[in-house]
C-alpha positions in Angstrom: 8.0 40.6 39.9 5.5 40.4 42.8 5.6 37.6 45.3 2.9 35.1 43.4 4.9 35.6 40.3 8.1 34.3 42.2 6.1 31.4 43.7 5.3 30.2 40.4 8.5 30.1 38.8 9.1 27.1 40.4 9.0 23.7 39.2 6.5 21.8 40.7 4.8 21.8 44.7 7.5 21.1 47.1 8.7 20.9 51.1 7.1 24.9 51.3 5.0 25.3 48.2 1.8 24.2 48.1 -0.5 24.4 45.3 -4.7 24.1 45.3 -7.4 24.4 43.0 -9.8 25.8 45.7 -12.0 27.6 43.0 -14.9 27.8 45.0 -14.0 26.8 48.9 -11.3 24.9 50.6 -11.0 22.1 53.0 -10.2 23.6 56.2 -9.2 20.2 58.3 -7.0 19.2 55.0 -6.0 23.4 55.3 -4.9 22.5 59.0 -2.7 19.8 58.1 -1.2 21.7 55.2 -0.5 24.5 57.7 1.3 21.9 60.1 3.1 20.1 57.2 4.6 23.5 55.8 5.5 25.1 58.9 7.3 22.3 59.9 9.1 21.9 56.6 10.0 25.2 56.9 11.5 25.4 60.1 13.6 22.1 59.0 14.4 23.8 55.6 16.0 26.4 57.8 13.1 29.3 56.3 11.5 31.6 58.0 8.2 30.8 56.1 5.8 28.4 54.1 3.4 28.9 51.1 -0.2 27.4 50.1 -1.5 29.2 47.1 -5.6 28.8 46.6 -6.9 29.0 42.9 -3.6 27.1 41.4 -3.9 23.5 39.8 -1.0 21.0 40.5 0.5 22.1 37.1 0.2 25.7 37.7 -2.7 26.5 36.3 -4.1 29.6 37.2 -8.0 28.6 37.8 -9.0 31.4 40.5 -10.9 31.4 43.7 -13.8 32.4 44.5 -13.3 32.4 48.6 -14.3 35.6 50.4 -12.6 37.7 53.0 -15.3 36.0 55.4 -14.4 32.7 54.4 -10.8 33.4 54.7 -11.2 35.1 58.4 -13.0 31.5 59.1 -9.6 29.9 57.7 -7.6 32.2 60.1 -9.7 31.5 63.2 -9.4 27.4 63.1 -6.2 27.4 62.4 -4.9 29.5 65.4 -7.9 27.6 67.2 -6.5 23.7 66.4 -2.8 24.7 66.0 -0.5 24.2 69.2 0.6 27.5 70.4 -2.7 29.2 68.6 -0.3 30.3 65.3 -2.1 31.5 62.5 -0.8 32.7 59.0 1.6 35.7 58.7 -0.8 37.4 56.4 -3.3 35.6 53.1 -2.7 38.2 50.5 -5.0 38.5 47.9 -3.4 38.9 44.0 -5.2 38.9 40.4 -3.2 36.7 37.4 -4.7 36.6 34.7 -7.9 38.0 35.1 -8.3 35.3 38.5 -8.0 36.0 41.9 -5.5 34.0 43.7 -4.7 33.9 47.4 -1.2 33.5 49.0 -1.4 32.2 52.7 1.8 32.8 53.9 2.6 30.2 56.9 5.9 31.2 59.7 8.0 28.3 60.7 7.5 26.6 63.1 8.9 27.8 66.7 12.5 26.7 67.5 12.3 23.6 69.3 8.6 23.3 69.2 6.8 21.3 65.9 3.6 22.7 65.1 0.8 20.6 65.4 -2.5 20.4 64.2 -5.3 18.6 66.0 -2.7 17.4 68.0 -0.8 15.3 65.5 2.4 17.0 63.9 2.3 17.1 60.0 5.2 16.6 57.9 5.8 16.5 53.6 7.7 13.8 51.9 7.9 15.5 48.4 4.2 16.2 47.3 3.0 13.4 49.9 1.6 14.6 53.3 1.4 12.4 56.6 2.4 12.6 60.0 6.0 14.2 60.9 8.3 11.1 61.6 10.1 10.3 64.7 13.3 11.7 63.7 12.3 15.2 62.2 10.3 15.8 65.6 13.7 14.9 67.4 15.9 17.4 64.9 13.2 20.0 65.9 12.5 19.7 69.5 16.5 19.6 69.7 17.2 22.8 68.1 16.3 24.6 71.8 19.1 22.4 73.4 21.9 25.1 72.7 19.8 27.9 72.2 19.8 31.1 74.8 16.9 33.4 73.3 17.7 35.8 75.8 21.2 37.1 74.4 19.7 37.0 71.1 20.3 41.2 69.7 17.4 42.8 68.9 17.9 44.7 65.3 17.5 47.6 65.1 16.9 48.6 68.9 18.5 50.8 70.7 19.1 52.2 74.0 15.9 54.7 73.6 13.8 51.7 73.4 14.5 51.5 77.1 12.7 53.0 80.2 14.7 55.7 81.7 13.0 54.7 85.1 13.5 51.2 84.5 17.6 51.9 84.1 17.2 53.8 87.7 15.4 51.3 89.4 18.1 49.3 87.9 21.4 50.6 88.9 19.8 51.0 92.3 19.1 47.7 92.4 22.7 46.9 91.0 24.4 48.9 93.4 22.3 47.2 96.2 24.1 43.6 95.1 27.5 45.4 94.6 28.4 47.2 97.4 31.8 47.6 96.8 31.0 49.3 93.2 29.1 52.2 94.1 31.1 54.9 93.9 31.7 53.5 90.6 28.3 53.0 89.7 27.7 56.8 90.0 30.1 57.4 87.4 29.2 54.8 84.6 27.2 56.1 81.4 23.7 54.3 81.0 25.5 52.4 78.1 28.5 51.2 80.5 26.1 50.3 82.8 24.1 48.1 80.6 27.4 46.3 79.8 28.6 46.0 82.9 25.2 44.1 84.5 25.3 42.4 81.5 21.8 43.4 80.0 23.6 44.3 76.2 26.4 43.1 74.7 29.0 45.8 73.4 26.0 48.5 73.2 23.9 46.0 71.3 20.2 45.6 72.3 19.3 42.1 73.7 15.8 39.9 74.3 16.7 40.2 78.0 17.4 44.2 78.2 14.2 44.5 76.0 12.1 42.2 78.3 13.1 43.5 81.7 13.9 47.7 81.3 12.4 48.0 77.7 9.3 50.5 77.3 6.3 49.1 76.9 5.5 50.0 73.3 8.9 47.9 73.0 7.8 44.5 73.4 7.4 44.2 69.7 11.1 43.7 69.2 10.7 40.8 70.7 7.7 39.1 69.1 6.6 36.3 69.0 7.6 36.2 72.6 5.2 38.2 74.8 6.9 40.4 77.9 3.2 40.2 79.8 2.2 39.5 83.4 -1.2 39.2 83.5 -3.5 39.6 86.8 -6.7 37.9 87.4 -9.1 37.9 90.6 -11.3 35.7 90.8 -14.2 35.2 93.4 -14.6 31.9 95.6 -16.5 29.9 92.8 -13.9 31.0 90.1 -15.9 33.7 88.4 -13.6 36.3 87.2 -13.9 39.8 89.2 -10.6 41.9 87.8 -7.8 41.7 85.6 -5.5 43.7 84.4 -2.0 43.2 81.7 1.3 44.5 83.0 4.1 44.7 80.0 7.7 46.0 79.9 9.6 47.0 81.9 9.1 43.9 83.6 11.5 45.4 86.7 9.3 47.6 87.2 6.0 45.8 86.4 6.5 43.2 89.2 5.8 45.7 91.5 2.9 47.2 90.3 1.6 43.8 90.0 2.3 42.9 93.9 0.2 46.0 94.4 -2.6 44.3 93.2 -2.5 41.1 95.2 -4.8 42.0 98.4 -2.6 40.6 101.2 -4.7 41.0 104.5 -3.7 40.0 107.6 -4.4 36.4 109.0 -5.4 35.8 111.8 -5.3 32.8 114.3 -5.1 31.8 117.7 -1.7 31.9 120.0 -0.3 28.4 121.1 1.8 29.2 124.2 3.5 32.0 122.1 4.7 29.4 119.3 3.5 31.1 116.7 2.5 34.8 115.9 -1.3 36.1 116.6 -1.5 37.5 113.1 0.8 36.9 109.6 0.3 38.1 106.0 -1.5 35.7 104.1 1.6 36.0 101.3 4.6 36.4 102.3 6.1 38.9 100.2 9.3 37.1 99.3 6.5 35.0 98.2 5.1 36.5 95.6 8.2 38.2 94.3 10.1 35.2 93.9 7.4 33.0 91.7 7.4 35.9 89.4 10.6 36.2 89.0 11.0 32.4 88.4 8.4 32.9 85.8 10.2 35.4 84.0 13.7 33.5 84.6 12.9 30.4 83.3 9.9 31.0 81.2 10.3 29.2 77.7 9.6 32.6 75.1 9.9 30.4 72.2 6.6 29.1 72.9 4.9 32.9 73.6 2.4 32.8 76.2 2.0 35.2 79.3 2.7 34.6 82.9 -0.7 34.6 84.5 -1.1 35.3 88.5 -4.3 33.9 89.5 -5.7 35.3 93.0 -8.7 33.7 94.3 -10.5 35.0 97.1 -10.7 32.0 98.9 -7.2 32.8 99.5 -4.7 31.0 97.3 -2.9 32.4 94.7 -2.0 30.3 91.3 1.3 31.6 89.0 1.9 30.1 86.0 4.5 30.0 82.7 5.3 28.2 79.6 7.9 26.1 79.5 8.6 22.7 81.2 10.6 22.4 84.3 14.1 21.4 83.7 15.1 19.9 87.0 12.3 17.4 86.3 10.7 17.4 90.0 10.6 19.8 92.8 11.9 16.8 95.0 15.1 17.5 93.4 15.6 20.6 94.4 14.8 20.5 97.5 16.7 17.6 97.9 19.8 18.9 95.8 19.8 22.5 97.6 22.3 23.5 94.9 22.9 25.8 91.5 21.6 23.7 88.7 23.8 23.3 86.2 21.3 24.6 83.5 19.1 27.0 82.6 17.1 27.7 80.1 17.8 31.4 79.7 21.1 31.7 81.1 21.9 35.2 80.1 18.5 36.9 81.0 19.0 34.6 84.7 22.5 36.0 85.2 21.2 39.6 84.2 18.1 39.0 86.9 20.9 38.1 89.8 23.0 41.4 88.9 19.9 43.0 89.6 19.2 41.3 93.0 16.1 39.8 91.0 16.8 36.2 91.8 19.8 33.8 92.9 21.6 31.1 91.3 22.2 29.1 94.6 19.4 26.8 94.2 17.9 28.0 97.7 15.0 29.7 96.3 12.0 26.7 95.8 13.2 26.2 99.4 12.9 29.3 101.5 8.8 29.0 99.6 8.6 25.9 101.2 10.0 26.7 104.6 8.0 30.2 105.0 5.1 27.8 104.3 5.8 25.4 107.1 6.9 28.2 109.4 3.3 30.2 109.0 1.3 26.4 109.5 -0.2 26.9 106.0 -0.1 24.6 103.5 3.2 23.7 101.4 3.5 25.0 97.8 2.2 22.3 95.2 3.7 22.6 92.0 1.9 21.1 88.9 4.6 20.7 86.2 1.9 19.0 83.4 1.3 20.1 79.9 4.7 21.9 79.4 4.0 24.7 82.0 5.0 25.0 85.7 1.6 26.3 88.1 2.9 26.9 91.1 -0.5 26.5 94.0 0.5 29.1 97.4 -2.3 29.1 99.9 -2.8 31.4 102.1 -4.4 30.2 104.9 -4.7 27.2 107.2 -6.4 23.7 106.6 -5.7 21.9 109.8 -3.9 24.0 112.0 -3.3 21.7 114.8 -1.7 18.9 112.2 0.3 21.8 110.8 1.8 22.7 114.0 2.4 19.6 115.5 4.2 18.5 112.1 6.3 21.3 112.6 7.1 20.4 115.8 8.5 16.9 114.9 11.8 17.6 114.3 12.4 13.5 113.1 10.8 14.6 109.9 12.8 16.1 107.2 11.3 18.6 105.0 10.9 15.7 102.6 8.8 13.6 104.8 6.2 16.8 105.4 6.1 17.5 101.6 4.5 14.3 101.1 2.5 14.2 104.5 1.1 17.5 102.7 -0.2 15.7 99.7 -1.7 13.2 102.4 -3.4 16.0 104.2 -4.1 17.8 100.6 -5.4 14.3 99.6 -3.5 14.2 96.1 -2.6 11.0 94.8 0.9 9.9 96.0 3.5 7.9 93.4 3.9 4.7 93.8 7.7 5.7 95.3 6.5 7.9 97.4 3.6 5.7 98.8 6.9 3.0 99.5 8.7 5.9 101.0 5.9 7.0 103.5 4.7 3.4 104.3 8.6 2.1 104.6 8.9 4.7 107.8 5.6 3.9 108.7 4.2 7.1 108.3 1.0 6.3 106.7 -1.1 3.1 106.8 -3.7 1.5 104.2 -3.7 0.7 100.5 -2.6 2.4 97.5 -5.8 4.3 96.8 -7.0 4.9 100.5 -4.0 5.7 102.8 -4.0 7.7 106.0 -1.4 9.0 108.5 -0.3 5.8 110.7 -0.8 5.5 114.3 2.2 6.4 114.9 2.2 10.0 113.6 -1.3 10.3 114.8 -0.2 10.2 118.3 3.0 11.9 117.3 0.5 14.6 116.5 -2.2 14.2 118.9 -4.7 13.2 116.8 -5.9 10.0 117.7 -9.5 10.7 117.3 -8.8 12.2 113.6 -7.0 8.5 113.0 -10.0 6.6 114.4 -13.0 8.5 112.2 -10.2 7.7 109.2 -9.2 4.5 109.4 -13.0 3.2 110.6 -13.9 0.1 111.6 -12.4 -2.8 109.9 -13.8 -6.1 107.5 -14.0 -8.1 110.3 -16.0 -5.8 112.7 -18.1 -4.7 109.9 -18.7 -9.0 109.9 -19.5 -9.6 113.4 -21.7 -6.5 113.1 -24.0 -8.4 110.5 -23.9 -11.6 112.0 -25.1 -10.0 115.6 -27.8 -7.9 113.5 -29.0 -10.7 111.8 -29.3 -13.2 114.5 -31.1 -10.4 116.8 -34.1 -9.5 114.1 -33.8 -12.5 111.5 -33.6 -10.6 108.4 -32.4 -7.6 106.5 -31.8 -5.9 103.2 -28.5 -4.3 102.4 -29.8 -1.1 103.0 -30.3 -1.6 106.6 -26.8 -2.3 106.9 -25.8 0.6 105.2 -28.0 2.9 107.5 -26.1 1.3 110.9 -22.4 0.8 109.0 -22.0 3.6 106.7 -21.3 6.3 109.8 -19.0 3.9 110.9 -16.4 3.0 107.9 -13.3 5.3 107.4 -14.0 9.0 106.5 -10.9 8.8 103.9 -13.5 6.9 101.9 -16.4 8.6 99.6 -20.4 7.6 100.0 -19.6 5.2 96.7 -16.7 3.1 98.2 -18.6 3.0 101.5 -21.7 1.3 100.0 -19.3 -1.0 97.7 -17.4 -1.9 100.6 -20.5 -3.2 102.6 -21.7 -5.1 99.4 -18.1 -6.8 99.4 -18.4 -7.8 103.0 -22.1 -9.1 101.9 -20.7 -11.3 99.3 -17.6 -12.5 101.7 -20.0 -13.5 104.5 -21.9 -15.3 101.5 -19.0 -17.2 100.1 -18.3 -18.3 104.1 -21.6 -19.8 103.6 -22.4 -17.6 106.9 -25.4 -15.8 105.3 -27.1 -16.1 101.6 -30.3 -14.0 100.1 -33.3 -15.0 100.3 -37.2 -14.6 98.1 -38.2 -11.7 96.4 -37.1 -9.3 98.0 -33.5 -10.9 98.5 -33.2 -10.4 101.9 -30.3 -11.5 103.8 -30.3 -14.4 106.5 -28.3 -16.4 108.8 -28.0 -19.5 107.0 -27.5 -21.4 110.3 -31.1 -20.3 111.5 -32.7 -22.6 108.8 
């Protein structure tokens, strides 16, 4: 009995069945939803898979279709275009019954943790009814990751020749290097004893971790649908794409061939009383080696994906991963300074820390931020949006003098400069930590135009930075009009905006410049100081009348 002959033994359409006339083309939006529906019912079902057959009536009829292997390319192309994650069907196999052709789309379950949606919405069956995946089946399936390390997960049917031989080298070096006391032992451990002992297999057996990080390249398969690939793009100062290249398993070994490729030239910049060095790398390495191996640490492999290193050669580089950031802010761990007390890959992070890859002592999103501040450059800006982590590193200076001088103020805690670098980044502050800045007086103005107070200005010596910032104020802008208007009679608005513009604060654009003067124009005018007047609506004193 072939697999269409076992599909239609059963009663009627259910949670993963799906039966459609489709004799001569099929719906491919209603297709879409049918796909998120399934998958989703499959994954609650606890199956592996889902099944819409095309060219069967509701009652079982066989009728036939008449779609082509164009048409059913199209079919496979939307759905991995509108689906989250970009799924598509295992496989649409094409079988004849009676005389009719009949195709089997065969639909994978949906991720652990992660519904499948389509267009955005997530799909769900009630019997033969379709609609939108209720509240509490999205809950049952985003909570399935809770428990779940994918990393100690055994790979069937892998063994240890699935793994580089140089990658186990690099390895017990690298082993030995965080063990001193063990190498004389090391030397004498089988590569299977080994293994054990850092904790890459269990008992011999093959895990996602040993796979992802000493596994040959033509490995990663045992691993699918997770992806083991660092991928490397250069891209010029307008964001055109220059270079690229993939690096795969072994992972220990790939991260350096992919530091290779960062061009890390020399920066250069003028001494300050021997403060600070003539020249610096524009990435520290510990830099670069510790985002990627945060990527690969914490990455979230149910939801496949590749960790992508961006370099731009306007000099900043841009890593980022799938997977949302489980201390909820970087605040928090910088603040915290500790272990967290979980991860999402636990056995793949303790595996990394055997092989001097990464720590567990919460000091690592740190030491980024202080070799930042140390070189003047700006802070690391994290974007933790859309259930990925990009993590910004630039790698030069904006404002050198503000850098240093920040550095020099040993009042401010490491805190206080993360957000006095959104300020000189101008990125929007929360509303918490607009309270925090303006509550030690740090930055003055509203919620939409701040700038450093006066107080950090001449903190850091730059009062004439503060002035062209904050501008001149309502009232100045006022007496300015008045004096205008009672020196040549009459003016339109533009005349104010030729002598006024240069003058308002530089935090504000060209737009919120003009509006501001046509606010101060309708003040004076509600003070009854000045009104409009003719055609050509000039203003005038209304006291010279």
């Amino acid at each position: 009995m072939n697999l269409l002959d076992t599909l239609l033994t059963a009663e009627t359409e259910n949670e993963i069945l799906e039966f459609k006339e489709a004799k001569n083309s099929c719906d491919i939006d209603l297709m879409g939803k049918y796909f998120s529906a399934l998958s989703n019912e499959a994954n609650l079902a606890g199956k592996d898979r889902a099944y819409i057959l095309l060219g069967v009536k509701n009652d079982k009829t066989i009728v036939g279709t008449s779609i082509s292997d164009t048409k059913i390319n199209e079919i496979k192309y939307e759905i991995s275009k509108n689906t989250s994650l970009n799924i598509s069907f295992i496989s649409i196999e094409r079988f004849i019954k009676d005389k009719n052709s009949v195709l089997c789309c065969i639909i994978p379950a949906s991720p652990q943790g992660i519904p499948v949606a389509w267009k955005r919405i997530c799909y769900g069956r009630d019997g033969e009814s379709l609609g939108p995946l209720n509240i509490n089946e999205i809950e049952r399936i985003r909570n399935q990751k809770k428990n779940i390390d994918w990393s100690i997960q055994i790979v069937k049917d892998a063994t240890i020749d699935d793994l580089s031989h140089d990658a186990i080298i690099f390895a017990r070096l690298q082993y030995a290097e965080k063990n001193q006391k063990l190498r004389d032992e090391i030397i004498q451990w089988d590569d299977k004893t080994f293994l054990n002992k850092a904790k890459l297999t269990i008992d011999g057996k093959i895990t996602n971790a040993a796979i992802l990080l000493l596994g040959k390249p033509e490995s990663e398969h045992f691993i699918s649908p997770a992806v083991a690939t660092i991928t490397w793009i250069l891209k010029d100062k307008d964001g055109v794409e220059k270079d690229y290249e993939h690096f795969s398993c072994p992972l220990i070994l790939s991260i350096k061939e992919v530091y290779k490729k960062v061009r890390n030239i020399k920066y250069r910049y003028i001494q300050d009383n021997s403060l600070f060095p003539e020249e610096v790398q524009q990435y520290d390495p510990y830099t670069i080696r510790e985002a990627l191996n945060n990527c690969i640490a914490h990455k979230d492999y149910f939801m496949g994906g590749k960790i992508v290193l961006v370099e731009n050669e306007d000099g900043y580089l841009i890593f980022t991963n799938s997977g949302d950031f489980i201390p909820g802010t970087i605040e928090r761990v910088i603040d915290s300074d500790a272990p967290e007390a979980i991860y999402r890959n636990p056995f793949l992070a303790n595996a990394m820390v055997n092989l001097n890859m990464i720590d567990t002592i919460g000091s690592g999103i740190k030491r980024l931020f202080m070799i930042q501040q140390g070189k003047f450059f700006p802070l690391p800006e994290y974007d933790l949006s859309n259930h990925a982590v990009k993590l910004t590193i630039t790698g030069k200076v904006l404002d050198l003098n503000y850098a240093r001088k920040l550095a020099a103020d040993k009042t401010l805690s490491l805190s206080d400069i993360m957000l006095l670098d959104k300020v000189q980044k101008k990125k929007q502050l929360s509303d918490s930590e607009f309270k925090h800045l303006k509550s030690k007086k740090l930055i003055e103005g509203g919620k939409r135009n701040y700038i450093i107070s006066s107080i950090l200005a001449k903190t850091t010596h730059q009062e004439s930075d503060y002035m062209k910032l904050k501008g001149i104020d309502d009232d100045f802008c006022k007496k300015m009009i008045l004096d205008y208007l009672k020196k040549f009679g009459s003016a339109r608005k533009a005349k104010f905006e030729d002598f006024l513009l240069p003058k308002l604060s530089d935090n504000l654009s060209e737009q919120q410049k003009k509006d501001k003067i046509k606010n101060i124009l309708q003040a004076l005018k509600r003070e009854k100081k000045i009104e409009p007047q003719g055609k050509t609506r000039e203003w005038v004193l209304i006291s010279s009348k």
